[in-house]
C-alpha positions as CSV (number, residue, x, y, z in Angstrom):
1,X,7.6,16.1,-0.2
2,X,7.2,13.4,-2.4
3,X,4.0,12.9,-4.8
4,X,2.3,10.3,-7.2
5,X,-0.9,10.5,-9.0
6,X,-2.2,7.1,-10.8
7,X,-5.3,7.0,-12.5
8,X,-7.5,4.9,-10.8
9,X,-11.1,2.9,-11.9
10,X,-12.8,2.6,-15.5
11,X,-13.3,6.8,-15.4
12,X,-9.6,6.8,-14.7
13,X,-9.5,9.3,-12.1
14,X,-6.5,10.9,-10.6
15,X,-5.7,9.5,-7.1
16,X,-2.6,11.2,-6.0
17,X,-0.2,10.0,-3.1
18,X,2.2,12.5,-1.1
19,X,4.3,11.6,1.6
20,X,7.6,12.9,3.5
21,X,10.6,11.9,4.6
22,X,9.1,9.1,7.4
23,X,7.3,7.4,4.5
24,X,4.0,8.5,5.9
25,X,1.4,9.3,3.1
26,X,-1.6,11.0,2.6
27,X,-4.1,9.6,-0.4
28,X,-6.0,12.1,-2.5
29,X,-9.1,10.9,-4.2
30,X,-9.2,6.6,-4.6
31,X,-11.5,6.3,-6.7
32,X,-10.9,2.4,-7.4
33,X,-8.4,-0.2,-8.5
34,X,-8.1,-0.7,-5.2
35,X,-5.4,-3.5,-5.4
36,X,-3.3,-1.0,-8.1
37,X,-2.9,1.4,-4.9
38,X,-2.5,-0.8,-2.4
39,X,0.1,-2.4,-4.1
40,X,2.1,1.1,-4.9
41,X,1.8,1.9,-1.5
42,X,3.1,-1.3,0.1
43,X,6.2,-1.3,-2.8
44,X,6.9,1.9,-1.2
45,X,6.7,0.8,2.2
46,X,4.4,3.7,2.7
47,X,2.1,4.1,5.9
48,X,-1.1,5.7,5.0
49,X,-2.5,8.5,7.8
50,X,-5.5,10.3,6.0
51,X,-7.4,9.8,3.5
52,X,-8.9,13.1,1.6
53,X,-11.6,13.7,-0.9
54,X,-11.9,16.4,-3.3
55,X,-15.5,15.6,-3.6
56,X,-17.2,12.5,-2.9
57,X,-18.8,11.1,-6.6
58,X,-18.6,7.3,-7.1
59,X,-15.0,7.6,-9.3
60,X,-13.4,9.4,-6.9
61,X,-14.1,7.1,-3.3
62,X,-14.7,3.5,-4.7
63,X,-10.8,2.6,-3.0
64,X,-11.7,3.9,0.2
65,X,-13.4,0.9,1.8
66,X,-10.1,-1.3,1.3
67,X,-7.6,1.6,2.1
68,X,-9.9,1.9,5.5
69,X,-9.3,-2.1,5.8
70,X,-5.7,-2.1,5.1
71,X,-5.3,1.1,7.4
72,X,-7.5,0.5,10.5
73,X,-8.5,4.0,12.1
74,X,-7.7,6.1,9.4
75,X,-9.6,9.0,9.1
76,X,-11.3,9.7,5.8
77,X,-11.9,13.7,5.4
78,X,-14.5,15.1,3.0
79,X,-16.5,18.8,2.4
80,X,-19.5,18.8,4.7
81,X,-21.7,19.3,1.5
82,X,-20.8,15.8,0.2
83,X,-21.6,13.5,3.1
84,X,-24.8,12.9,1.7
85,X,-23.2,11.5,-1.5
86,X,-22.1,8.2,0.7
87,X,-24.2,5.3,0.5
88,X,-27.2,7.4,-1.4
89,X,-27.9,5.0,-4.4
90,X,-27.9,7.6,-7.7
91,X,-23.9,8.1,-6.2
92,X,-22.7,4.6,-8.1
93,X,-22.2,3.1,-11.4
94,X,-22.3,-0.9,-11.0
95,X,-21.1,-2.9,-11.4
96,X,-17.5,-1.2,-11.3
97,X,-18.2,1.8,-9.2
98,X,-21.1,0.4,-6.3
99,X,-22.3,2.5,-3.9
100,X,-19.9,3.2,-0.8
101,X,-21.1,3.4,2.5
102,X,-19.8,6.0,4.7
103,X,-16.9,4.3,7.0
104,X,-16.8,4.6,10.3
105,X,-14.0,7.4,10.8
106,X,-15.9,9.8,7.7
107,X,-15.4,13.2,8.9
108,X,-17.2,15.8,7.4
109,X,-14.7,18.8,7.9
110,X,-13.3,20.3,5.8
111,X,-13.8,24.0,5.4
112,X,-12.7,26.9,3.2
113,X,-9.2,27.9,5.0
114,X,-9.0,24.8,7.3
115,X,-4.9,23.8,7.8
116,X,-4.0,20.4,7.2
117,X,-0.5,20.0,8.8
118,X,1.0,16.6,9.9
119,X,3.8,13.8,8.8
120,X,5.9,16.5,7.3
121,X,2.7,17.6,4.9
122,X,1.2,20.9,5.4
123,X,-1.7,21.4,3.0
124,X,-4.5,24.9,3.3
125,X,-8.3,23.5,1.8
126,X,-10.2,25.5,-0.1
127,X,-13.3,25.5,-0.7
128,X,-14.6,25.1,-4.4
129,X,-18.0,24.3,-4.7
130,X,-19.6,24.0,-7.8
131,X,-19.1,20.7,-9.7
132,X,-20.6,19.3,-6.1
133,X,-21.8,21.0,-3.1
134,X,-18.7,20.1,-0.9
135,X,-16.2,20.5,-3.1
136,X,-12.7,21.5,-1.9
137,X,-9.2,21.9,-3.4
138,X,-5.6,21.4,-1.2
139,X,-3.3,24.0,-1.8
140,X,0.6,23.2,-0.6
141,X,1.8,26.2,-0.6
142,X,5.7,25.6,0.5
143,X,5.4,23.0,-2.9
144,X,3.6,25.1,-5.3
145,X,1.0,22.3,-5.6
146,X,-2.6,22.2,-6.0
147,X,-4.5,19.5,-6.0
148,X,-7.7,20.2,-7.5
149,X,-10.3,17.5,-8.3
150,X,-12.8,17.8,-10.7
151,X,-13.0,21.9,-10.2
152,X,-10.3,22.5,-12.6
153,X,-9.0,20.8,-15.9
154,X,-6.2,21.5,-18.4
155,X,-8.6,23.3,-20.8
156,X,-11.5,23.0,-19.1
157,X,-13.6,22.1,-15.5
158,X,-15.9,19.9,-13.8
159,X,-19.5,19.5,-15.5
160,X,-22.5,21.4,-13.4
161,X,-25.2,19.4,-14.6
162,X,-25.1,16.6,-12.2
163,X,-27.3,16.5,-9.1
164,X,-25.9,19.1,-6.7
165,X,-23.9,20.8,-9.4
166,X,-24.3,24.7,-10.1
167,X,-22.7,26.6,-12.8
168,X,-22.6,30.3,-11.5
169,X,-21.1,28.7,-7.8
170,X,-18.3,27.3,-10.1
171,X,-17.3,30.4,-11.8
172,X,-17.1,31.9,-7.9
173,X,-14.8,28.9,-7.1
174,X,-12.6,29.1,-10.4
175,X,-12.0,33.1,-9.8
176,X,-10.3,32.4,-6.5
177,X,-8.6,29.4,-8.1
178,X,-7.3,31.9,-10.9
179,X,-6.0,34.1,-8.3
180,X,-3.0,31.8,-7.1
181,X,0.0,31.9,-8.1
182,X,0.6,31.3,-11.9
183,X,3.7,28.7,-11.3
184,X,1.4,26.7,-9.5
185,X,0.7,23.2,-10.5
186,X,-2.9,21.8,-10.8
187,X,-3.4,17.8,-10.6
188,X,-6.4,17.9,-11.8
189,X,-9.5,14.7,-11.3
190,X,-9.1,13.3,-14.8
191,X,-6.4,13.8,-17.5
192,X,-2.8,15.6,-17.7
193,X,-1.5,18.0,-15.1
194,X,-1.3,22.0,-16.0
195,X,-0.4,25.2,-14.4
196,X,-2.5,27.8,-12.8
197,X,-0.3,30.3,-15.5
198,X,-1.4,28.3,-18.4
199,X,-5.1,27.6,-17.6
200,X,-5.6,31.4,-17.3
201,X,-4.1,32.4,-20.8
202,X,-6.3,29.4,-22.2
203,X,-8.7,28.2,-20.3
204,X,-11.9,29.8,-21.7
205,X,-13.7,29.0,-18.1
206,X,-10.7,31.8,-16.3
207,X,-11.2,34.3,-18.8
């Protein structure tokens, strides 16, 4: 497996790309610069299948209208607790981050254990509610690799105190989090990657 993250958008947040041997590629979190991505993904003669959403605030979905209209049919996958978060109007920041509108192959679905498997990819979600509602995580296991939104940062997590958010339902979600492997890699929503090792020697929210 192959990977990318670029930081996408004015709140420059992580949008990472995987994809096999067959160039087909799965898109983690576009949350805008929409012409940035496209462009990566045509230089790498990519084919994008699914789209998938660690949690559905404005910086993390404002790509996903024009990777839907460059890749007709695509599903786009998010935690049943964020669907609301499409198209309501406090879920934007104009004029860089309007609201998105839910396209018409959203799905809802993902659940705590569900197995993404696929193009060569085989990611497990779980769920991390907290920082929103629907919140999820995608562990690859074979790859050591977790991909983890705005429920984890290098020295720190994803704020509470936004509509939906809940501090004590974080904690919950960060104690399974610590429980993986320690070699295991965290791209995290915003800012540098880190390890699942590292963030519980010094990450005061895993102590």
């Amino acid at each position: 497996m192959e990977r990318k993250t670029i930081p996408l958008g004015e709140y420059e947040a992580n949008c990472t790309i995987v994809w096999g041997a067959d160039k087909k590629a799965w898109v983690f979190d576009p949350g805008g610069d929409a012409e940035t991505l496209l462009a990566f993904i045509g230089k790498g003669g990519l084919q994008v299948t699914r789209v998938l959403l660690t949690h559905a605030h404005f910086d993390h979905i404002g790509a996903v209208p024009a990777l839907v209209g460059a890749f007709p049919g695509i599903p786009v996958h998010v935690g049943v607790g964020d669907r609301p978060f499409f198209g309501h109007p406090f879920n934007a920041n104009p004029p860089a981050y309007p609201s998105v509108q839910p396209p018409a192959t959203l799905k809802a679905d993902l659940s705590d254990g569900m197995m993404l498997e696929g193009d060569g990819l085989s990611a497990r979600v779980i769920a991390t509610p907290g920082h929103t509602p629907g919140g999820v995580c995608f562990y690859f296991e074979a790859e050591a690799l977790l991909v983890a939104g705005d429920t984890l940062f290098a020295g720190s997590v994803g704020r509470t105190d936004l509509p939906g958010g809940d501090a004590r339902t974080l904690q919950a979600s960060l104690a399974r989090l610590k429980a993986l492997p320690p070699e295991t890699v965290v791209v995290c929503g915003h800012g540098p990657s880190t390890d699942i090792g590292r963030e519980v020697r010094s990450n005061p929210f895993l102590a």
